[in-house]
GUMARDO-422798 format. One record per residue: residue in one letter; z, y, x of N, C-alpha, C in turn. Coordinates in steps of 0.1 Angstrom, whole numbers, padded with zeros to 4 digits, always signed. Example, Ala and Ser with C-alpha at 12.3 -4.5 7.8 and 13.67 -1.06 7.14 Angstrom:
a+0078-0057+0132+0078-0045+0123+0078-0033+0132;s+0071-0022+0128+0071-0011+0137+0079+0000+0129;
//
This chain:
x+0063+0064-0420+0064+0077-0414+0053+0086-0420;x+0059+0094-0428+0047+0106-0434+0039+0118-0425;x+0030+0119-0431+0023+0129-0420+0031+0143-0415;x+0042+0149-0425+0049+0158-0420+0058+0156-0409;x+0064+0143-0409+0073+0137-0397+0065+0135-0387;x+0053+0130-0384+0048+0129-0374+0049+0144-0368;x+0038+0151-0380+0038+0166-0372+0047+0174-0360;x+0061+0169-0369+0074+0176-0363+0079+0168-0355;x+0076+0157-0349+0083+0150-0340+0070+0155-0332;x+0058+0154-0332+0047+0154-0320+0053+0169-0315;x+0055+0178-0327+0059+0198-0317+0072+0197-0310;x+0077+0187-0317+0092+0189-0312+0091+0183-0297;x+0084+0170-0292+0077+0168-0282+0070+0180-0275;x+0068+0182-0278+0054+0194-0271+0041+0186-0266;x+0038+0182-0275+0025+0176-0274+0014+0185-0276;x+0013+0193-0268+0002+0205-0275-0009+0202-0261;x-0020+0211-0265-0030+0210-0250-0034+0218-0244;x-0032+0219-0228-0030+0224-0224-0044+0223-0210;x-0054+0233-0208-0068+0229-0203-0064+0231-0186;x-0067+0221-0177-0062+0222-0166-0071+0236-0157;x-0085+0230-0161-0098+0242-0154-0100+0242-0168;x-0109+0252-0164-0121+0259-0173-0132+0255-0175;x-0126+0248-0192-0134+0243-0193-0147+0248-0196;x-0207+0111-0274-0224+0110-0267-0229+0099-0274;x-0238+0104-0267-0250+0096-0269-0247+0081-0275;x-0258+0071-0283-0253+0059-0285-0247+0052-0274;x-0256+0050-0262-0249+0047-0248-0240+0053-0248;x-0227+0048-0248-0212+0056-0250-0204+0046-0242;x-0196+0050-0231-0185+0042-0225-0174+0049-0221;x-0173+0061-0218-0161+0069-0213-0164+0083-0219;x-0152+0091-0221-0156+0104-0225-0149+0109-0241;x-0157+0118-0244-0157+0120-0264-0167+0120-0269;x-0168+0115-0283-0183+0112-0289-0188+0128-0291;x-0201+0129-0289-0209+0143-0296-0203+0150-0306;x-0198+0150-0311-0196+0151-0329-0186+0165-0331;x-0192+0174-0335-0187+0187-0345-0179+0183-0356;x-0179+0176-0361-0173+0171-0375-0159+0174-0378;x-0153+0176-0383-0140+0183-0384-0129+0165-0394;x-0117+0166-0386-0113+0152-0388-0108+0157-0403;x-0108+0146-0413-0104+0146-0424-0091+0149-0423;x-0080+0152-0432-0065+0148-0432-0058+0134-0431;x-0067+0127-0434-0062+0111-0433-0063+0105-0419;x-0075+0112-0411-0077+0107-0395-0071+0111-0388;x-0067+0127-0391-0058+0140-0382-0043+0134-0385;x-0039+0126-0394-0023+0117-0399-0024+0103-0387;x-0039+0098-0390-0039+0084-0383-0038+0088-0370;x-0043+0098-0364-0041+0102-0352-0030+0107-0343;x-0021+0115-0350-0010+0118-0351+0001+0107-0350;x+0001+0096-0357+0008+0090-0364+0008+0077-0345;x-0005+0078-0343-0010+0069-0331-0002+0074-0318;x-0004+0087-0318+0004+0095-0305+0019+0093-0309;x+0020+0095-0319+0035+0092-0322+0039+0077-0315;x+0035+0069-0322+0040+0053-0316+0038+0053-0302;x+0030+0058-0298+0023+0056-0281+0037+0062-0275;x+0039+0075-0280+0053+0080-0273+0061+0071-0270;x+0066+0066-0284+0076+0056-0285+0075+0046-0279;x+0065+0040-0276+0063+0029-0268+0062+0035-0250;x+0059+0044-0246+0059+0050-0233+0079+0053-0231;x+0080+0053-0241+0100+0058-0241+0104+0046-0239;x+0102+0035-0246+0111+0019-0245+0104+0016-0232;x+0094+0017-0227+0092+0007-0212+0101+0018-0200;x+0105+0027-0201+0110+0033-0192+0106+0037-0184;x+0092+0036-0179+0085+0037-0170+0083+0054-0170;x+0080+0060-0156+0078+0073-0156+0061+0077-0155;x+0050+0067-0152+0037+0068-0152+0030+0056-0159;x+0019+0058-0167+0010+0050-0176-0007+0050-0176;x-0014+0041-0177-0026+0043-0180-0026+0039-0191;x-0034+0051-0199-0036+0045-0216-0052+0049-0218;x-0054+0042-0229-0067+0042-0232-0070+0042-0249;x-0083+0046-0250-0081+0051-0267-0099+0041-0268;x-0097+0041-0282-0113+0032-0290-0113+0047-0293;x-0124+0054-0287-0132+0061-0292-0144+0062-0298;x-0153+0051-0296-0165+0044-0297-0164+0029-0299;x-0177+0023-0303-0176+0007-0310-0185+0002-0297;x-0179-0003-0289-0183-0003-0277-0186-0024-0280;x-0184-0026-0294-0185-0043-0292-0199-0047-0286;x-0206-0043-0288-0220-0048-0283-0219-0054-0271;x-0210-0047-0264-0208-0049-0248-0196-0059-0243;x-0190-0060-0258-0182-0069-0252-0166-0059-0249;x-0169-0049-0251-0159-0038-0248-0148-0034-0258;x-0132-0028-0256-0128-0029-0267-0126-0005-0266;x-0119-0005-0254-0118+0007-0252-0127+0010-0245;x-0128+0030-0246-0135+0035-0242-0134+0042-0233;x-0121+0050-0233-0116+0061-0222-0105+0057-0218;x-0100+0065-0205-0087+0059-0203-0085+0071-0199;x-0065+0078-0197-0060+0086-0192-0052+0085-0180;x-0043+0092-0174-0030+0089-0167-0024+0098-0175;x-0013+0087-0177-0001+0095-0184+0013+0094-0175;x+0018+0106-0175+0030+0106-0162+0043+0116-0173;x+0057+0110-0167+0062+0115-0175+0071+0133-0168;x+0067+0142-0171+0068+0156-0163+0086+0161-0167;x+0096+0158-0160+0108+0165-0163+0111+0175-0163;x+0101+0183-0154+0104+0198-0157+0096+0207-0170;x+0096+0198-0175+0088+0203-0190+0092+0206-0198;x+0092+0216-0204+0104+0222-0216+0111+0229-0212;x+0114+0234-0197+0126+0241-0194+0130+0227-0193;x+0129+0217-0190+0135+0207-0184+0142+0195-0195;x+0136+0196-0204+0136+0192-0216+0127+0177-0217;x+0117+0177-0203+0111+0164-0204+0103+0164-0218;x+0084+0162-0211+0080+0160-0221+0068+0148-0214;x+0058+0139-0223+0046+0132-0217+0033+0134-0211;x+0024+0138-0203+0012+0145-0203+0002+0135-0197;x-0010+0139-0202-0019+0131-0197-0030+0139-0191;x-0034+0132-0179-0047+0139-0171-0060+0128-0175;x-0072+0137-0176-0080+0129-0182-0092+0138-0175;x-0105+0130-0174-0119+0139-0173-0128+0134-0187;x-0134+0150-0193-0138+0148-0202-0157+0154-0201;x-0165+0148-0202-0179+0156-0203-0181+0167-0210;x-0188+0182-0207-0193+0188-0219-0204+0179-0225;x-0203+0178-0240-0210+0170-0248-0224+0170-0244;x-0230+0162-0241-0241+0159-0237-0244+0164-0228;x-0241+0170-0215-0246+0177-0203-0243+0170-0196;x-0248+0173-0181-0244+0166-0170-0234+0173-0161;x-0223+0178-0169-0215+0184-0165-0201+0176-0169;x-0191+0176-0162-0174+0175-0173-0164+0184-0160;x-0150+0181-0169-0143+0192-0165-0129+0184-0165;x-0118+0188-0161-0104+0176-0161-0098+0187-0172;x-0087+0177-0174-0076+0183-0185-0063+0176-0184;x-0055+0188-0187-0041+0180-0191-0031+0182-0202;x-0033+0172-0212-0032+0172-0227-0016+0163-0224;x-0012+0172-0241+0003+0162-0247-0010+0148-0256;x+0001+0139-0256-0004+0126-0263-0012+0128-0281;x-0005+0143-0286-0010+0142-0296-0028+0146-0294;x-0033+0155-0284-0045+0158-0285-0054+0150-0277;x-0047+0146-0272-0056+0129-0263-0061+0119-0275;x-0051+0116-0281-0059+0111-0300-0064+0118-0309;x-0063+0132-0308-0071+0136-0314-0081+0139-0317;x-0091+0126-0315-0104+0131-0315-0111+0120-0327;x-0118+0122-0332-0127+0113-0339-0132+0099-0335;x-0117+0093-0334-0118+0079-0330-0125+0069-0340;x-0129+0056-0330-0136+0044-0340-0123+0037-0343;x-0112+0032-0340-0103+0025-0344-0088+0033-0336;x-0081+0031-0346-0066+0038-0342-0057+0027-0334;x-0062+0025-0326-0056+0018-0315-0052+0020-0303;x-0043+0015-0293-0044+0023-0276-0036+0011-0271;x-0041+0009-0260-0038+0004-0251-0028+0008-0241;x-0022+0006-0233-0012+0013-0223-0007+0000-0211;x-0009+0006-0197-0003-0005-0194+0006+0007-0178;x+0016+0002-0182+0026+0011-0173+0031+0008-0155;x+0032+0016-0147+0036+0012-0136+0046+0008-0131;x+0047-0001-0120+0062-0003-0113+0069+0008-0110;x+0083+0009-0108+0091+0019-0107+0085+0029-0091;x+0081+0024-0082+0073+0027-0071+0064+0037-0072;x+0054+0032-0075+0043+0042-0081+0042+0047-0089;x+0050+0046-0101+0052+0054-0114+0059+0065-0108;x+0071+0068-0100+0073+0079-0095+0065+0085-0092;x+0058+0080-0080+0047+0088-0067+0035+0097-0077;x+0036+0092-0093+0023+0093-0099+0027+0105-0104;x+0041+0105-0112+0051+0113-0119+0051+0127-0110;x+0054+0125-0099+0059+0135-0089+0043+0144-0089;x+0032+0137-0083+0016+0142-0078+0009+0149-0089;x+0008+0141-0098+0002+0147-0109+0005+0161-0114;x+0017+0166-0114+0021+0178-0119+0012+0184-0110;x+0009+0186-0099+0000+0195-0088-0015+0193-0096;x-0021+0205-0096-0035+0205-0102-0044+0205-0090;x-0040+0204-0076-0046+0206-0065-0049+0183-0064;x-0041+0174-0066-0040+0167-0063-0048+0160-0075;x-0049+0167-0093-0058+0160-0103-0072+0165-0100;x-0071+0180-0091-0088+0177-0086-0092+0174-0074;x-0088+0166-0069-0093+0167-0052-0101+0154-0053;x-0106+0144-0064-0113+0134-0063-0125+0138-0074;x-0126+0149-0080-0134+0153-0088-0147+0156-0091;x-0160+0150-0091-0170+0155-0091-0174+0163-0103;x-0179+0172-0102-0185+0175-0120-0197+0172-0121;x-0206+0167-0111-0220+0158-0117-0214+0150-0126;x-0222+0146-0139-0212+0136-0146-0227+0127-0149;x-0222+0112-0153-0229+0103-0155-0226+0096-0160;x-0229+0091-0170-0222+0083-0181-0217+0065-0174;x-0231+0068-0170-0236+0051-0165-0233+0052-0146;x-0220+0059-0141-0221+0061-0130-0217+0050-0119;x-0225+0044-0110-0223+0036-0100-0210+0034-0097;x-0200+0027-0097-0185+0025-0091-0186+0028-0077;x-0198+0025-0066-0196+0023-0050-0205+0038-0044;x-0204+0046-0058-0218+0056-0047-0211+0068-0055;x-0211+0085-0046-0206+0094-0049-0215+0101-0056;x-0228+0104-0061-0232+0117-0060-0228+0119-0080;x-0224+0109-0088-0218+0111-0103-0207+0109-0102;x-0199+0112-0114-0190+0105-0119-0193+0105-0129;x-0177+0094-0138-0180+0090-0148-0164+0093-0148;x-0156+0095-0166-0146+0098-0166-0135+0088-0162;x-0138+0073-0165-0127+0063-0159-0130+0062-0150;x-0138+0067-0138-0143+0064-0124-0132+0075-0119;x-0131+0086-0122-0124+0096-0118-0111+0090-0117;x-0102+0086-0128-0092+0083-0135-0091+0074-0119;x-0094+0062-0116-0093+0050-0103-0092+0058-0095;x-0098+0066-0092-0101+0071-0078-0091+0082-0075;x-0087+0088-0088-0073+0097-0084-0063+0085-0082;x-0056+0074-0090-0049+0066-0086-0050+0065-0073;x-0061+0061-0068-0062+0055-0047-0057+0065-0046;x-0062+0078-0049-0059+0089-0038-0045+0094-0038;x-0036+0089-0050-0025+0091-0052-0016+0081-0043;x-0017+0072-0045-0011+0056-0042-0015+0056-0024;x-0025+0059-0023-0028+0054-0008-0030+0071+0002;x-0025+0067+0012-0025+0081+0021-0040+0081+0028;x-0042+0073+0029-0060+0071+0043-0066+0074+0028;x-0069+0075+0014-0077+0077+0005-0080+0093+0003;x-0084+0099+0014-0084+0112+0015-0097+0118+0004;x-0108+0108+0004-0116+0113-0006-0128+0101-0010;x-0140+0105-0019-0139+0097-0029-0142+0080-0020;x-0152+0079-0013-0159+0070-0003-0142+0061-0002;x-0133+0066+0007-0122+0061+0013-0116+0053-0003;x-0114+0063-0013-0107+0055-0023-0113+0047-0026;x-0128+0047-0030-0140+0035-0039-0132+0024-0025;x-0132+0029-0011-0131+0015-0004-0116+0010-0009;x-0105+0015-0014-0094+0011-0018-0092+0002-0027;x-0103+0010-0041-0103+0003-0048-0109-0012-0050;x-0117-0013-0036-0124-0028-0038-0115-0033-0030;x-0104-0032-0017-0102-0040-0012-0083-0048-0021;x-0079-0036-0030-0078-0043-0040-0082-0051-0052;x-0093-0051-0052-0096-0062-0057-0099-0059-0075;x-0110-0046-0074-0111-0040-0086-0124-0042-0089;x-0128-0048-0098-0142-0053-0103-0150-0046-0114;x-0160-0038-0112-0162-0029-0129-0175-0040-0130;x-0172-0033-0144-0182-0039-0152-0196-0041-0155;x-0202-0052-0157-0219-0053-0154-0224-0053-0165;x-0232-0045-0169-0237-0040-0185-0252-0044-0182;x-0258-0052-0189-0270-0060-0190-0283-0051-0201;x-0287-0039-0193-0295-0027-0201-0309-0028-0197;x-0319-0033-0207-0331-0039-0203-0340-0024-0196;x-0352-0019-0187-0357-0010-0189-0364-0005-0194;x-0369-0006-0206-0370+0004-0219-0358+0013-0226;x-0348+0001-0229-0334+0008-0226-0329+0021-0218;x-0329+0018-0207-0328+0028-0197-0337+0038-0198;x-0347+0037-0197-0360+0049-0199-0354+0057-0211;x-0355+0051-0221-0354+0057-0236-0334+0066-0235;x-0327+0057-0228-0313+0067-0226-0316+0085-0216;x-0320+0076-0206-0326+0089-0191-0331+0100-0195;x-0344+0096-0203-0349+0101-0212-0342+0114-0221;x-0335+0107-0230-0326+0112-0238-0316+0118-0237;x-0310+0118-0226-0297+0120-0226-0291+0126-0210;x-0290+0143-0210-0283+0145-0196-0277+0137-0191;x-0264+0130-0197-0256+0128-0191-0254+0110-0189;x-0270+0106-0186-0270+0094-0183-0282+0097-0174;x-0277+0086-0162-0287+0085-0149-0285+0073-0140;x-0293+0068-0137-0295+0052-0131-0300+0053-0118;x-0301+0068-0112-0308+0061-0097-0299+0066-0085;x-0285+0059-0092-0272+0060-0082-0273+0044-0076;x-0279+0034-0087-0273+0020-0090-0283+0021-0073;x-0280+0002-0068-0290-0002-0064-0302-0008-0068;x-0309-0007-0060-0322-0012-0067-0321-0023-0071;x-0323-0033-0065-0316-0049-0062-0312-0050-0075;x-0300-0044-0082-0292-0049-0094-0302-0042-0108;x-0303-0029-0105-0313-0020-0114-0323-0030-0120;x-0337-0030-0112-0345-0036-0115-0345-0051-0118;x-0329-0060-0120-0327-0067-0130-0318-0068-0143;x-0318-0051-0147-0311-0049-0158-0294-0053-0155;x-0290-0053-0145-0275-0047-0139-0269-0037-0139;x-0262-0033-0148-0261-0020-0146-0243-0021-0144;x-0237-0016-0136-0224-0016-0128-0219-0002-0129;x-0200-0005-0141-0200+0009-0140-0182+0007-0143;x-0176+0014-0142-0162+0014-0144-0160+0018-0161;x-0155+0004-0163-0149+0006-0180-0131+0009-0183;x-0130+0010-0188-0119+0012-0197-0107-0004-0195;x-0116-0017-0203-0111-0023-0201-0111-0030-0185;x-0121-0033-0179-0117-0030-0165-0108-0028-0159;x-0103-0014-0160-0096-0010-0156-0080-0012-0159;x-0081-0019-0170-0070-0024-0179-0063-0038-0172;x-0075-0043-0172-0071-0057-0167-0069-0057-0151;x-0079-0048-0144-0077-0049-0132-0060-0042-0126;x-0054-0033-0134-0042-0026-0131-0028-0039-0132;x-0035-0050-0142-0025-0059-0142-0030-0070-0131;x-0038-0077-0128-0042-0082-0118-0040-0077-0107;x-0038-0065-0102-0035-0064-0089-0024-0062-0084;x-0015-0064-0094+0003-0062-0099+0004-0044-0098;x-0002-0039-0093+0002-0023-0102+0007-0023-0112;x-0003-0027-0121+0007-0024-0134+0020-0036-0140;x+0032-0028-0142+0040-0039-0149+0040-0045-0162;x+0036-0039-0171+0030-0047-0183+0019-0042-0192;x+0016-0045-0202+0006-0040-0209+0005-0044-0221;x+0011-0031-0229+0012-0029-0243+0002-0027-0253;x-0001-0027-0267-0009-0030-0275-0004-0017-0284;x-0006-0009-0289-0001-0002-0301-0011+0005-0312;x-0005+0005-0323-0011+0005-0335-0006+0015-0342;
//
């Protein structure tokens, strides 16, 4: 598939982006990297070429809602493969009814302690200066993929779980940050479950399903030298207890990957290239 076919199947899609509001650092786990850099032609093709297959693969599972996730960052140190994750739902009245893909996502302004939501076609969700052209996806039962399909088009229902304190490193059990895949769970509860009126009720949703984030092992020099450094990282959400033994507890990517198939939400979970 040449870079001009992609092009014209991604517009012919309507994969364009579209900003819901108005609208890092080495420590990197959710979000977009810092980076001004302008993508070469060969990344803006690999990119393109990625949203293309991802379509394709969101078209053969039939499913009407998806969580996908992109390697934005080289997150192996941690043990991690992805970085960010979306909801992707499939909108029929899109196009004049032409049916197109979209994805809601929370994104940081670059380095502040600020972010803002969005809702992008598949081509501008990869388009960013990824570490590896890969995505993950793993799609819902016919159940909740509707409920997700139907909710999501409302911009009142992608922000009602929203913080804009943003925090890179944000606590899974405590409100005063977020973090972008923290947001991404907690709209799910609030979608999926009716008592998940807001964020406290969903975090409790999310544990009594049986959702486990991730324990990042960050010595404190570490921490000092991030806090330090970096608006959009802060540690005195955690508890103490875990903190002051280099615990650091936060909703990842994969996480959330694996936990969507463990709790049977999700119905399968695709790989694409």
């Amino acid at each position: 598939m040449n870079a001009l076919t992609v092009v014209r199947r991604l517009r012919a899609a309507a994969l364009v982006a579209v900003v819901v509001f108005v609208a890092a650092p080495p420590l990197a786990f959710a979000g977009r990297p810092c980076s001004e850099r302008t993508l070469t032609t060969q990344e803006l093709t690999r990119s393109l070429e990625l949203a293309a297959h991802t379509l394709t693969a969101l078209e053969r599972s039939g499913a009407q809602a998806a969580v996908i996730a992109r390697a934005g960052q080289n997150l192996t140190e941690w043990g991690l493969r992805f970085s960010h994750i979306g909801i992707a739902y499939y909108d029929r009245d899109a196009l004049e009814g032409r049916g197109a893909w979209r994805v809601v996502h929370k994104l940081n302004h670059c380095g502040s302690d600020r972010a803002s939501l969005f809702r992008n076609g598949l081509g501008d969700f990869f388009g960013e200066d990824l570490y590896d052209y890969e995505a993950a996806i793993v799609t819902f039962a016919p159940a909740p993929g509707a409920v997700l399909a139907t909710r999501l088009k409302d911009n009142f229902t992608v922000a009602r779980m929203h913080e804009v304190r943003y925090n890179m490193l944000a606590y899974p059990w405590a409100t005063r940050y977020q973090q972008s895949n923290q947001w991404a769970i907690e709209t799910l509860a609030f979608v999926l479950e009716p008592g998940a009126t807001d964020r406290s009720r969903a975090q409790a949703w999310l544990r009594l399903r049986g959702y486990q984030p991730t324990t990042l092992h960050i010595d404190a020099l570490r921490r000092l030298g991030a806090r330090v450094g970096s608006a959009n990282i802060a540690f005195d959400d955690h508890p103490p207890a875990r903190r002051f033994t280099d615990r650091i507890d936060t909703v990842t990517a994969d996480s959330v990957l694996d936990w969507l198939m463990t709790s049977g939400l999700g119905r399968e979970r695709l790989i694409v290239r």
